[in-house]
C-alpha positions as CSV (number, residue, x, y, z in Angstrom):
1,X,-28.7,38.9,10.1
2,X,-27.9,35.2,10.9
3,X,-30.4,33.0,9.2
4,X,-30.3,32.5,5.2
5,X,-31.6,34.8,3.4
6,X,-32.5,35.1,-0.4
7,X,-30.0,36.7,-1.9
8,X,-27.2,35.2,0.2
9,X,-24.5,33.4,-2.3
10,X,-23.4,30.0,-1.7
11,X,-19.7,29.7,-1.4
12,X,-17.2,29.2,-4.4
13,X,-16.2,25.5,-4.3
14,X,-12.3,26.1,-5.3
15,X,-10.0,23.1,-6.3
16,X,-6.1,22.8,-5.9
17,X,-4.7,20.8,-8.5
18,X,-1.3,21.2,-9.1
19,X,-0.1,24.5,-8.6
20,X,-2.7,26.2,-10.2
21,X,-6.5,26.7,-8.5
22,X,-9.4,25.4,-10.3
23,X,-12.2,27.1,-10.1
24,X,-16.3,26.2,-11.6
25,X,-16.4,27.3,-14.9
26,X,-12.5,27.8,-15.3
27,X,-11.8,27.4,-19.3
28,X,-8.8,25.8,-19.3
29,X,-8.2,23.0,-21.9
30,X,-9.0,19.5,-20.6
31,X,-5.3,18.3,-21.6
32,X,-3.8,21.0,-19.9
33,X,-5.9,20.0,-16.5
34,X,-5.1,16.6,-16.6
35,X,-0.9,17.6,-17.6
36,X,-1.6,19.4,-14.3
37,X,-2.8,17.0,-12.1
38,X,-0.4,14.4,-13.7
39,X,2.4,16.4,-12.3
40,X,0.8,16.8,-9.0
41,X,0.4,13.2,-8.9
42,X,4.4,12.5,-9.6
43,X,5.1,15.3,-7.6
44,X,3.3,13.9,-4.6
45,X,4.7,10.0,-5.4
46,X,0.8,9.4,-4.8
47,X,-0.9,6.1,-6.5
48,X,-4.3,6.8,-6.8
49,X,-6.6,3.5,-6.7
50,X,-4.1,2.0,-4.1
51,X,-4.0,2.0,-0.4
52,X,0.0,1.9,-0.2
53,X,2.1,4.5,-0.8
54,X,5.0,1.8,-2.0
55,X,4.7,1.2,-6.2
56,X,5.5,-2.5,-5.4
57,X,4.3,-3.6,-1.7
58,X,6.2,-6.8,-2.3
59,X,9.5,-5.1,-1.6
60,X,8.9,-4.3,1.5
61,X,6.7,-6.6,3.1
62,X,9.1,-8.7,4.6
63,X,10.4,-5.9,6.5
64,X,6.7,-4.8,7.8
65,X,6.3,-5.4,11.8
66,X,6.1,-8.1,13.4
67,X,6.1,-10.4,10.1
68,X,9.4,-12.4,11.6
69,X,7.7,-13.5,14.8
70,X,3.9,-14.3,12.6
71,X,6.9,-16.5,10.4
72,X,8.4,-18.1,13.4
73,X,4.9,-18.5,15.1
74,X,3.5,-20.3,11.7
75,X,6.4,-22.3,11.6
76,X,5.9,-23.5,15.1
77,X,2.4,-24.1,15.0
78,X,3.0,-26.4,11.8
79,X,5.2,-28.6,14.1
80,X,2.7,-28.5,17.0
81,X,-0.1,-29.9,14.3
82,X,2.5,-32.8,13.3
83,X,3.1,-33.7,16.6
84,X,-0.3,-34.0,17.7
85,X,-1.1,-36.7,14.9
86,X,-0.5,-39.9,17.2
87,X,1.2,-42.4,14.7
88,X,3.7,-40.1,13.6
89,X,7.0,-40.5,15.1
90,X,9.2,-37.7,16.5
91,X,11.5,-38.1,13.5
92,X,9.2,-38.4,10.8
93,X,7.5,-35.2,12.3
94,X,10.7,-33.0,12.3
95,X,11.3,-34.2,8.8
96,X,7.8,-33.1,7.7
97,X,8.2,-29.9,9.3
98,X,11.3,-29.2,7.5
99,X,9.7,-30.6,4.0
100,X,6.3,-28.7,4.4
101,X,8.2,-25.7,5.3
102,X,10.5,-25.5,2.3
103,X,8.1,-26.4,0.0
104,X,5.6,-23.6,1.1
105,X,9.3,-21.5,0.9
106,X,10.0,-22.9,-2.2
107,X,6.5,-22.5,-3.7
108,X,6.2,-18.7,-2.5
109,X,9.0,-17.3,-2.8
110,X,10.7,-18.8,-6.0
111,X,8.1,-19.9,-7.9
112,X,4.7,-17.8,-7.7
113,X,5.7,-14.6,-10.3
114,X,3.8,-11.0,-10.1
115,X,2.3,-9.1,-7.4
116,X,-1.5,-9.3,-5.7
117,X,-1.5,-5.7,-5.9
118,X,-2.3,-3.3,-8.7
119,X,1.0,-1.9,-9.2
120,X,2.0,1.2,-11.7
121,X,5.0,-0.2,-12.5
122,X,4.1,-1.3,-16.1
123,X,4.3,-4.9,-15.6
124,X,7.8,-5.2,-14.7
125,X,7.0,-7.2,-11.5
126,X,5.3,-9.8,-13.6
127,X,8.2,-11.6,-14.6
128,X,9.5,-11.4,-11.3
129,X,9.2,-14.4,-8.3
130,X,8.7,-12.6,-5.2
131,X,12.3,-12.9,-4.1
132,X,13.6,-11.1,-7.2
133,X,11.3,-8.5,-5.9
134,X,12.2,-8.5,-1.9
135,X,14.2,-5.1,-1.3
136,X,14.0,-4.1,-4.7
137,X,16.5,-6.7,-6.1
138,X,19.2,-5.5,-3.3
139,X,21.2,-8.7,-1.8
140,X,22.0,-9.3,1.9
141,X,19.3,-7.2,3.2
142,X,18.4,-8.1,7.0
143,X,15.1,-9.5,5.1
144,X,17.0,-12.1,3.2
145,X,19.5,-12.9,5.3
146,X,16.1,-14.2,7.7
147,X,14.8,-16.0,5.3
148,X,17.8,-17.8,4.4
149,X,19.1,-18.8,7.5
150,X,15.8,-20.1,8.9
151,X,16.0,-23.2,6.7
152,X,19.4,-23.7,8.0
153,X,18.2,-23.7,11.6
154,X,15.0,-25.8,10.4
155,X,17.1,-27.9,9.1
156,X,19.9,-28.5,11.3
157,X,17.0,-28.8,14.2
158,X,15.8,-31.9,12.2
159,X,19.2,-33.2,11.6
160,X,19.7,-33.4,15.3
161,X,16.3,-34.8,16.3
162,X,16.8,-37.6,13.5
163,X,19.4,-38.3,14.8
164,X,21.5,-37.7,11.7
165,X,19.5,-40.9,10.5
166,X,20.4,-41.9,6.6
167,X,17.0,-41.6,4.6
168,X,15.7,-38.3,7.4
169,X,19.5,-36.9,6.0
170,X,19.0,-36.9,2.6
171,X,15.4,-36.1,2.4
172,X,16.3,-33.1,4.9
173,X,19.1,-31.9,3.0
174,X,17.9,-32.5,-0.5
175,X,15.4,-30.2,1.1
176,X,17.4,-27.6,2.2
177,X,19.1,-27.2,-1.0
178,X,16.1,-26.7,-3.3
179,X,15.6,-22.9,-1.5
180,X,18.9,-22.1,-0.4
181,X,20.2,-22.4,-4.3
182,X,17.5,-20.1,-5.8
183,X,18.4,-17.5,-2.8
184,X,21.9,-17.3,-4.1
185,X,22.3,-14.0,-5.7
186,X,24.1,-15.6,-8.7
187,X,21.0,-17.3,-9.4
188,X,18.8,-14.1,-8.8
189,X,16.6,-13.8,-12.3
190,X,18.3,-16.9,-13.6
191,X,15.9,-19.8,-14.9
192,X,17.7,-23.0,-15.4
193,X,16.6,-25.4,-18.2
194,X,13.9,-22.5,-18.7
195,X,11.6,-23.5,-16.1
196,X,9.7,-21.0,-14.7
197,X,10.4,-18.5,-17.4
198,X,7.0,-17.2,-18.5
């Protein structure tokens, strides 16, 4: 009648793994509940331990909202910073927006290998820069193509405000050419002179 009484039973805790119910007690084998839940596991495409359902979150996170305008807003606020330093002239400040830039680039995206994340991919990321990675290795994604024609902009932006002057030219195109060359998808896993390699 309502309240608890003695010889009330507590409810069977039941477990679904796989296709198969688990209940306390059940005398199945150990390695035939963890075959189970193995398959459940694949089955799902879960990754337990991780909070992303992607095995590599580096192929995708270029494409993850609103990471284009956080780019373009970075990239702004870096020339804002420059400008405000009072001895630096408009010139040498587009310049070292366009240097700074492509080095960060340069540094993140072609040189730094692996992934932050704990990935089940048996280490195959690990030889990878985070380019090779982008989009899982697929060229001319909307992704790339953003990422390789902002240093063109950049750069054309500080040719013009240079005013296309010798020593701003080189420095800006010399540059320019040390990220657009590793972008090029004949160069994509290639390691020249065997920098980089390990």
């Amino acid at each position: 009648m309502g309240g608890g009484s003695a010889n009330s039973v507590p409810p069977i805790r039941r477990m679904q793994i796989g296709g198969g119910l688990l209940l306390p007690g059940d005398q199945r084998c150990g390695s035939e509940r963890r075959a189970q839940a193995g398959r459940a596991t694949e089955a799902g495409r879960m990754n337990v331990g991780v909070a992303h359902s992607e095995v590599n979150p580096n192929t995708r996170v270029m494409n993850s909202r609103g990471i284009w305008l956080a780019y373009i807003i970075l990239v702004g606020l870096l020339h804002v910073v420059l400008l405000s330093i009072p001895f630096f002239s408009i010139p040498v400040v587009w310049t070292l927006t366009n240097v700074i830039h492509n080095l960060a680039m340069y540094v993140f995206l072609h040189t730094v290998k692996g992934t932050p994340f704990e990935t089940p991919d048996q280490g195959k990321a690990r030889l990878l820069t985070h380019w090779e990675q982008m989009d899982y290795g697929l060229q001319f994604t909307s992704s790339r193509k953003f990422l390789s024609i902002s240093p063109i902009i950049l750069y054309l932006l500080a040719s013009f405000y240079t005013k296309y002057d010798a020593a701003h030219f080189f420095i800006n195109t010399a540059s320019l050419l040390s990220v657009l060359l590793p972008k090029l998808p004949q160069f994509h896993g290639v390691r020249l002179f065997g920098i980089n390699k390990y």
